[in-house]
Structures are given as structure tokens and as C-alpha cells.
C-alpha atoms as one frame of an Amber mdcrd trajectory, in Angstrom:
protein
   3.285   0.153  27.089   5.141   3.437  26.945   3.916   5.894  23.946   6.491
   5.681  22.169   5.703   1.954  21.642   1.639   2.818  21.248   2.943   5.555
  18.676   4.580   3.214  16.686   1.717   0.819  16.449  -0.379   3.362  15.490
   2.039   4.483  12.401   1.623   0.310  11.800  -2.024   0.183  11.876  -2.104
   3.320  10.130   0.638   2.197   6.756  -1.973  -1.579   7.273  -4.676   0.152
   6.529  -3.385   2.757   3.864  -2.237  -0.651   1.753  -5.543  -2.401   2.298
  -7.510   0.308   0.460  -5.002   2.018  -1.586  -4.100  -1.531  -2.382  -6.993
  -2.665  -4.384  -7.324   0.884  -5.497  -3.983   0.915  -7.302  -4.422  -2.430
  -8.799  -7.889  -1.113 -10.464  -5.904   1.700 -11.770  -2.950  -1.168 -12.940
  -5.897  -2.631 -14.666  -7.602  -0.090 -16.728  -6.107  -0.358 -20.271  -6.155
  -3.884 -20.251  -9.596  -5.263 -18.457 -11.384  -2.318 -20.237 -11.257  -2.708
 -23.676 -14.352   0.168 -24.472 -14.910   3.400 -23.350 -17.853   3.087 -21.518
 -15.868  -0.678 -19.720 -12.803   1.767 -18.619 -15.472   4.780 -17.090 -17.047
   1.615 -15.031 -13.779   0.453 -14.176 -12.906   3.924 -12.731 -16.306   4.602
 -11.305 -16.044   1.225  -9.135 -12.915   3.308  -7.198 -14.578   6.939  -7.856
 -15.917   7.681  -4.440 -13.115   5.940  -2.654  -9.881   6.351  -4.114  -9.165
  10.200  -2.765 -10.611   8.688   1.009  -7.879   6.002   0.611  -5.089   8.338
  -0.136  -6.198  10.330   3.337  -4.385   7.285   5.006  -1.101   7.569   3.683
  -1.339  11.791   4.265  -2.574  10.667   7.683   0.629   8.143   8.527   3.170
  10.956   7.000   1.844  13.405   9.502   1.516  11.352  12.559   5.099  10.079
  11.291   6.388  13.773  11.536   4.616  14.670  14.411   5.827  11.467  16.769
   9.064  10.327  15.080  10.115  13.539  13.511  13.865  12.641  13.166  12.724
   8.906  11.060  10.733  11.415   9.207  13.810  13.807   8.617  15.699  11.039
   7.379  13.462   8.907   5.773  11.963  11.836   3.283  15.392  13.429   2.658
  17.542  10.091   1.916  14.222   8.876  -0.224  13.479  12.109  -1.749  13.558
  10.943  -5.238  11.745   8.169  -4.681   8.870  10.180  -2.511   8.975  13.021
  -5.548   8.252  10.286  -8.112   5.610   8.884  -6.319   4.488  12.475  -6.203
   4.056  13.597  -9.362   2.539   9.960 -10.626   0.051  10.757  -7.892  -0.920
  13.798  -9.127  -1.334  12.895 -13.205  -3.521   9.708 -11.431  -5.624  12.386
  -9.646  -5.797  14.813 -12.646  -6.402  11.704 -14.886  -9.341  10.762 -13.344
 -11.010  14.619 -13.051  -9.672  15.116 -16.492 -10.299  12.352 -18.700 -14.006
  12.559 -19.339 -14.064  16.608 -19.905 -13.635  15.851 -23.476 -15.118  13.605
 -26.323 -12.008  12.537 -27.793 -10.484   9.053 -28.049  -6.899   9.887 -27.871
  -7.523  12.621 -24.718  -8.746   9.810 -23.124  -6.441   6.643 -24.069  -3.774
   9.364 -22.655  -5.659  10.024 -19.116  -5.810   6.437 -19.010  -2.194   5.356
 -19.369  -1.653   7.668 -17.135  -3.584   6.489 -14.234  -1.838   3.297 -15.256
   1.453   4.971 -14.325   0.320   7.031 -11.812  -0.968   3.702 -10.113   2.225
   1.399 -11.135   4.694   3.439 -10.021   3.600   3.839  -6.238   2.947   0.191
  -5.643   6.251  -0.195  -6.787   7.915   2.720  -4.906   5.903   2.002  -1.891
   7.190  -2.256  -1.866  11.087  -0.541  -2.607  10.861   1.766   0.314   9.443
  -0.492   2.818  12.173  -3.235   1.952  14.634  -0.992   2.390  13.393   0.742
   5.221  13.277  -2.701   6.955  16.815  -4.076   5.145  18.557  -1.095   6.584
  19.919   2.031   4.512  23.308   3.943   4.884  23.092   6.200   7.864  25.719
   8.420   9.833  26.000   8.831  13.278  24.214  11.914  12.538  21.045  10.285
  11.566  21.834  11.649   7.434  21.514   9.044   4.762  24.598   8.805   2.934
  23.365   6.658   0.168  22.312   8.178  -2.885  18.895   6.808  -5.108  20.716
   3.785  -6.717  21.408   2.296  -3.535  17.942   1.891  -2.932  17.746  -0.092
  -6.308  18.991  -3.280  -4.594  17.992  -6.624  -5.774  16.170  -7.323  -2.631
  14.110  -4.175  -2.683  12.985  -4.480  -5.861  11.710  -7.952  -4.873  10.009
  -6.202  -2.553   8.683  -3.406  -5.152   7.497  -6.539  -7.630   5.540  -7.830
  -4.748   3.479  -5.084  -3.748   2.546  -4.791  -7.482   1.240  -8.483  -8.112
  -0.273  -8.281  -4.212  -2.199  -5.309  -5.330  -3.058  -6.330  -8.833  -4.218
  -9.618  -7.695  -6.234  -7.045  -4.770  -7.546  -4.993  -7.862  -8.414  -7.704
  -9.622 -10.652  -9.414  -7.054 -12.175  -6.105  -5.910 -13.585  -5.489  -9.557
 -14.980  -9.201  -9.696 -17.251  -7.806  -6.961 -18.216  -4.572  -8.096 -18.938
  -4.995 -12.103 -21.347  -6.721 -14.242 -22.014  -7.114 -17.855 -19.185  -9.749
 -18.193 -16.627  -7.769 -16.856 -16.631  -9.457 -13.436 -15.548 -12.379 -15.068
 -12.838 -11.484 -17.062 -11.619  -9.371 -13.674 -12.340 -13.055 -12.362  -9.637
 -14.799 -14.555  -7.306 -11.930 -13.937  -7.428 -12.020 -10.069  -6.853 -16.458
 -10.518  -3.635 -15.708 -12.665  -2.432 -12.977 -10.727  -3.188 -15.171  -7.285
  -0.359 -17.848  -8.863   2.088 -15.117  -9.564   1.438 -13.446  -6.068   2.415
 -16.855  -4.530   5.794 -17.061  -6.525   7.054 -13.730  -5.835   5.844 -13.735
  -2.259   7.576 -17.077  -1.211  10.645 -15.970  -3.057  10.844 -12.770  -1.450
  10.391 -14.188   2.161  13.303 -16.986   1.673  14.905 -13.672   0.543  14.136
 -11.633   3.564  15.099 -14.146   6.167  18.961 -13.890   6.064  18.055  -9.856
   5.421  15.690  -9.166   7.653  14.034 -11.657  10.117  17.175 -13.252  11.235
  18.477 -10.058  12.655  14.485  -9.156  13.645  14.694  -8.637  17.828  11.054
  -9.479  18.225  11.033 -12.442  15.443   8.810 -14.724  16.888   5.934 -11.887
  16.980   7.197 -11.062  12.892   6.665 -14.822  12.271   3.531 -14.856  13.624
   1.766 -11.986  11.510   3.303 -13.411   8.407   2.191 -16.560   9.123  -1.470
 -15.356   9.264  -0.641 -13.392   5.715   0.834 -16.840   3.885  -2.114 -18.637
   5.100  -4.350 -16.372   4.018  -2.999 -16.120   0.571  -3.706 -19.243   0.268
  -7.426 -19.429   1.634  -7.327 -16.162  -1.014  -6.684 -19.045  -4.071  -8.871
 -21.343  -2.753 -11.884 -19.039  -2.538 -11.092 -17.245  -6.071 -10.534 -21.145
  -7.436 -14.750 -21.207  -6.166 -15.745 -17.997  -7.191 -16.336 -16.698  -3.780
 -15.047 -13.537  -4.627 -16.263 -11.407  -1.180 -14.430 -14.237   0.917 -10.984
 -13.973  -1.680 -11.134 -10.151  -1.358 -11.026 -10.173   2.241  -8.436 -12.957
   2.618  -6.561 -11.152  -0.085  -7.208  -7.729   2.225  -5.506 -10.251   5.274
  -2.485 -11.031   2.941  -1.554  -7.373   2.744  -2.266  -6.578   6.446  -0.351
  -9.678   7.526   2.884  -8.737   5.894   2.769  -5.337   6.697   2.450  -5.932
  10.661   4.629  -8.973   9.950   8.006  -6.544   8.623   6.707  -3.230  11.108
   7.219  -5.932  14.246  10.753  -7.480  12.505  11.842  -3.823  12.445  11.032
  -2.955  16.106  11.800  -1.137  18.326  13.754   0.512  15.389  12.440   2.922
  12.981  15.528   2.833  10.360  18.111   0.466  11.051  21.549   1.645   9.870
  23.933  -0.535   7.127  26.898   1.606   7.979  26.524   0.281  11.827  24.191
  -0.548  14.136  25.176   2.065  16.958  23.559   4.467  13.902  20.276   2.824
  13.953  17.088   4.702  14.420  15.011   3.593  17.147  11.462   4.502  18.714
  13.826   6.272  21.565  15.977   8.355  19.677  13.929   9.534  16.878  11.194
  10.126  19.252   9.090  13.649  19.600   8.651  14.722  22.954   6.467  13.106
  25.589   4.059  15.988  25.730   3.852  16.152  21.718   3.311  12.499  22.130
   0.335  12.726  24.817  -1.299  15.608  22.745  -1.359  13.625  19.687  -2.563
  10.186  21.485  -5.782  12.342  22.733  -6.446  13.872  19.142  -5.906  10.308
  17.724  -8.697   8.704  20.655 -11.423  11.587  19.195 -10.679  11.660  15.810
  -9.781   8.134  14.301 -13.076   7.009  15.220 -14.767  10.207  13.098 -12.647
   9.019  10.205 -13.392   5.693  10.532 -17.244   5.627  10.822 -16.885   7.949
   7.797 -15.692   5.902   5.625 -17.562   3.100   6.771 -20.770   4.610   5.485
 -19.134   5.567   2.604 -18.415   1.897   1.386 -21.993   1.615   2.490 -23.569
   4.051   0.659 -21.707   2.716  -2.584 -21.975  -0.729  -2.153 -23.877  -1.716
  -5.451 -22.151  -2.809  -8.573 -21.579  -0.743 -11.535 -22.860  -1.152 -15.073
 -21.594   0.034 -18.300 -25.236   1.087 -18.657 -25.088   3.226 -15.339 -24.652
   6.830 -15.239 -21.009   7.952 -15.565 -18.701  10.282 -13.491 -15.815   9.563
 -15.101
């Protein structure tokens, strides 16, 4: 395996991991105006996610920058052709950040009900951005022989990528949903319970009509298909081990099969797109691949030896810090938020 290839498994492994925490994190915050009906419900809502949700961003800064370091030319093109998109996503991830520092500085129902819609937003809108720009990122986008998107933002409207959008929202709302069964009490894991069940049967819908949907737009064109069929194989499987555990109220097992789901389709479209990085609509000759969008080999060998010493650091890290905050939270508990 050259490092080109390990580089872009690591980019994989890295955007896998960034949706299996952020995942559940933005469904919480998808949640909050409707599960919590009180103050004191939404602050335990938010203070499941409190010590978490900043560590689960770190991914997605993490993939960006080993994205720019290893593939700077897919990273050229992908943040100027998307750069509405990616400044969207932006600023609704800063009013989610502020919201949450911000919302309990101040007695005051309407300060609040505002912080909290906006965390709603600021939650919404990148699970929806993030499903648009992977579809299209794996559909193929207008690109020169230049490696310049021509397109301009409502191209990347398409019907098929805002499948794709739609699905990453129900995926992570049913993700939310199943994570809060787990970490509140006083009733509210129950009525996250019911939410996670309904969201389970709308999660199936939109997820078997966006794969018939990506096959004649994606996987039949995938070089390494067999390998793509594979991982989402494993993810529709364990969607449905996901409804059969919520149907039983085994809500650890359904949070992890749900955590599968999302991992499953994520490897499943990052090995359809190999070996290329952004394939080109305008012609294939155009495409981006792992070869010609590729940092240097020395850049590359530099970065694979900070990766072997420090992704274990981060890792054990946050490992103890799901430990540490394991226990459920209570309306009754002390609030941070």
C-alpha cells in the first residue's frame, strides 16, 4: 500500500469517525425544542452533549487539515467550488457554539427559547450540508481540466444530493435520539425512546430510497464496487439490528448498531469513490484522483509519523472522557448549561 492510498484511508477513518460522534451530537441539538419541553428538560438535554460536543468537532478540524496537508489540490477545489456551502455551515457552527456558552448567562425565557432555536439551526443545517456535500462529492461536480469547479451553489442543489442531505438528518436524529434514551432519566429517556422508534422507520425509507438512487449515480460507475457493496452491506444490516434492538428497549445495543449504520455508509461511498478524490461531470480525464491531487511524498511520510504518535493521544483522550461522564443526567442535577 503506497501512502497515498494509506492517506486516503486515514481521511476515511477520520470523516467515519467525525459522523459517529458529531452524529448523535447534532441530532441532540435537532432535538432540543421539541423533546425538552421545560427549562430545566432542555439544560439536561444539552448537558448530556456538554463535555463532548467541542471534542467531536476536533474530528472534522482534524480531517480538513490532514485533507490540506495530503491532498491539498481536492482541498483547493473542494473548499473553493463549496464555499457557500462550507461558510453556511460556518456560521451555524458558531451561533451552535455561542448558543450553548450563551444561553444560560441570563434568567430570561425568551434569551433562552432564542439560544435554543439556534442550536437547532446551528445543528440542522450541517447534517444537512454535510449529507449534500458528500453526495456530490461522490456524484461528481463540474470540474475543468484545471482542477476549478465551474459550477456555481445551485448546482449542488440536485435532487440526488439533497437525498443525500435528508439522510444524514433522519440518520443523525434517529442517532440523537437513541443516544439521549441512554443518558436521561426522569421520563425523558422514554419519550427520547419513542422518538429514536419513529425516526428508525423514517431512516429506513429515506436510506433505501437513496441507495436505489445512488446505484445508477454512483456505484455503477464505482471502480472498487464490490469492496463499496460490502461496507454498505454491513450499514443496511445494521440498521436493521438498530430497529430490532430499539423495538426491545436495548437502547446501548441500538446506539451502537445505529453508530455501525453511519460508519458503514461512510466507508461504503469513500471506497465507491476510490482511487478518486473528486470525480469530474464535465469529463472524466478531469477527475481528481489520490495521484494527482496528491502532496508530496516527503509531506506525506512526515505526516504518517505525526499521525502514528498522535492519533493514539487523541484517542485515549477521549476515551476517558466518555468515561469520566458516563452517568446519566437528571433534571435535578447540577446545571452547566
Amino acid at each position: 500500500m503506497d501512502l497515498k492510498t494509506l492517506w486516503f484511508i486515514l481521511i476515511t477513518v477520520l470523516f467515519t469517525g467525525f459522523f459517529f460522534l458529531e452524529g448523535f451530537d447534532y441530532g441532540v441539538g435537532m432535538l432540543l425544542p421539541f423533546l425538552g419541553k421545560r427549562d430545566e428538560e432542555r439544560r439536561a438535554i444539552l448537558n448530556t452533549i456538554g463535555p463532548f460536543w467541542d471534542g467531536n468537532e476536533v474530528w472534522m478540524i482534524t480531517a480538513g487539515g490532514a485533507l490540506f496537508a495530503s491532498f491539498p489540490q481536492w482541498y483547493a477545489t473542494l473548499f473553493s467550488g463549496f464555499y457557500i456551502p462550507l461558510v453556511l455551515m460556518l456560521l451555524a457552527l458558531i451561533f451552535r457554539g455561542v448558543g450553548f456558552e450563551f444561553r444560560s448567562q441570563k434568567e430570561d425565557s425568551g434569551w433562552r427559547g432564542t439560544w435554543d432555536w439556534l442550536i437547532w439551526l446551528g445543528s440542522l443545517l450541517p447534517a444537512l450540508l454535510w449529507g449534500v456535500a458528500i453526495a456530490n462529492i461522490v456524484r461528481g461536480v463540474p470540474i475543468d481540466a484545471n482542477m476549478h469547479y465551474t459550477g456555481g451553489f445551485f448546482n449542488l442543489l440536485n435532487p440526488y444530493a439533497l437525498l443525500g442531505g435528508i439522510t444524514f438528518v433522519v440518520l443523525f436524529l434517529m442517532h440523537g435520539a437513541t443516544y439521549l434514551a441512554l443518558k436521561l432519566t426522569n421520563g425523558l429517556e422514554k419519550q427520547a425512546a419513542r422518538i429514536a422508534n419513529r425516526m428508525w422507520v423514517a431512516t429506513l425509507v429515506v436510506a433505501v430510497l437513496f441507495l436505489l438512487y445512488s446505484y445508477p449515480e454512483v456505484l455503477s460507475k464505482a471502480q472498487y464496487l464490490g469492496i463499496s457493496l460490502v461496507f454498505l452491506g454491513i450499514a443496511v444490516v445494521a440498521l436493521l439490528v438498530d430497529g430490532y434492538f430499539l423495538k426491545k428497549g436495548e437502547m446501548l445495543k441500538a446506539f451502537w448498531a445505529g453508530g455501525v449504520t453511519i460508519l458503514g455508509v461512510t466507508a461504503g461511498f469513500f471506497a465507491a469513490l476510490y482511487p478518486n478524490v473528486m470525480p469530474s461531470s464535465t469529463n472524466p480525464a478531469y477527475n481528481l484522483t489520490i495521484y494527482n491531487a496528491s502532496a508530496s511524498p516527503t509531506t506525506l511520510k512526515v505526516m504518517t509519523v505525526v499521525a502514528l504518535v498522535l492519533v493514539p493521544i487523541v484517542l485515549v483522550y477521549q476515551g476517558w472522557t466518555y468515561y469520566t461522564f458516563r452517568q446519566r443526567i437528571s433534571v435535578k442535577d447540577k446545571m452547566t448549561y
